[in-house]
N, C-alpha and C positions, 0 to 999 in steps of 0.2 A: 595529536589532533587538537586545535585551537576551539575554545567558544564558537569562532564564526562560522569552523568547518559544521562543525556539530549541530548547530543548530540550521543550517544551509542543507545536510541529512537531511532533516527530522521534516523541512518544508519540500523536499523532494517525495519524502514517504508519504507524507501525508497528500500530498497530490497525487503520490503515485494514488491514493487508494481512492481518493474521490473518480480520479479518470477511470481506474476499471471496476467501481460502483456504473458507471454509467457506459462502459464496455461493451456490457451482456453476459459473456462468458469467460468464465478463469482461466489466467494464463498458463498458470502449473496448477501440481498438484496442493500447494501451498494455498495457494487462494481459495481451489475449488474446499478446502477440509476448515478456511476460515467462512465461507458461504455458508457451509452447511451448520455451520456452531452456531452463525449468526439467526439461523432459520430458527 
């Protein structure tokens, strides 16, 4: 994997998590058990 892939991730993840910040409800159980840590 290249620098540009890498960091082309990193702003896909990072969106990914703004957009289901603003969602409502977690899409797996991954999300809902980062929700609740974050609580």
């Amino acid at each position: 994997m290249t620098e540009d892939d890498s960091s082309s991730s990193q702003e896909k993840t990072w969106l990914g998590k703004l957009a289901h910040a603003f969602s409502g409800e977690p899409q797996s159980r991954e999300e809902l058990a980062g929700t609740l840590r974050a609580a």
